[in-house]
N, C-alpha and C positions, 0 to 999 in steps of 0.2 A: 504494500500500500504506500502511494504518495502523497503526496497534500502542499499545495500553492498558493499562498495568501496575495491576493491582488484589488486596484483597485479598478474598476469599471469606467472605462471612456463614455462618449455616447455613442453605442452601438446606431443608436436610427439614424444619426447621420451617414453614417457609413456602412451602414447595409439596406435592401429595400426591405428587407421582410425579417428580420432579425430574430424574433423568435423561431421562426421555420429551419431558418436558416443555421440556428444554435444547434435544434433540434436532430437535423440534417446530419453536421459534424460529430456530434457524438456518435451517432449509430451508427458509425463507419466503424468505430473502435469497438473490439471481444470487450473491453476491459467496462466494470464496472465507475459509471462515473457521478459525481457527487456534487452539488454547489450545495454551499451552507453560508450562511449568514445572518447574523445575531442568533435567532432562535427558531428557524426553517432549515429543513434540510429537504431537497427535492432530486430528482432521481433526472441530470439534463437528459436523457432520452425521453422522455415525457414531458410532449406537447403542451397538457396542461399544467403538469408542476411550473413550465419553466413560463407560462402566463400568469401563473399563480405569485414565483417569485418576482418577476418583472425585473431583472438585473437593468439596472438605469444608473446615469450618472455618477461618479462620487460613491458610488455604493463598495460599502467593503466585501468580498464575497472567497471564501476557501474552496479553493478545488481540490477533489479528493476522488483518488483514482485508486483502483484495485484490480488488476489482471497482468496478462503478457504485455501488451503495450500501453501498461498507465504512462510512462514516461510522456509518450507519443501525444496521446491523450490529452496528458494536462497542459505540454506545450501548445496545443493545436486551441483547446479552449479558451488557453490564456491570449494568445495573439489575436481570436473574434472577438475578446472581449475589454484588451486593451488599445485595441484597434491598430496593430502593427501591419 
């Protein structure tokens, strides 16, 4: 298990559809993938968790990966979400 503490750009400027789009990235990865923050934990392959959490601006969020490619994973979620 790995775990990445970052802080959130503004994704909707720089994607069109950013939830989808979140959604999309993770389920490319076997590995189990996790965003938490303050006191939500939601599962990023799930469309509605990740509408549920609304990861926006300034928001503090931990990525927490569990499989053969968390590595991969949590690089890939951190750069949609810092917008590199």
């Amino acid at each position: 298990m790995n775990k990445k503490s970052i802080i959130v750009s503004n994704v909707s400027e720089e994607h069109d559809n950013p939830i989808a789009e979140l959604v999309q990235m993770a389920c490319k990865f076997d590995s189990e993938i996790i965003l938490e923050s303050e006191n939500r934990r939601i599962n990023a392959k799930s469309i509605m968790g990740i509408m549920a959490f609304n990861p926006s601006e300034g928001m503090s969020v931990d990525i927490v990966a569990d499989g053969s490619d968390e590595n991969e994973a949590i690089s890939a979620i951190e750069k949609f979400l810092v917008c590199e």
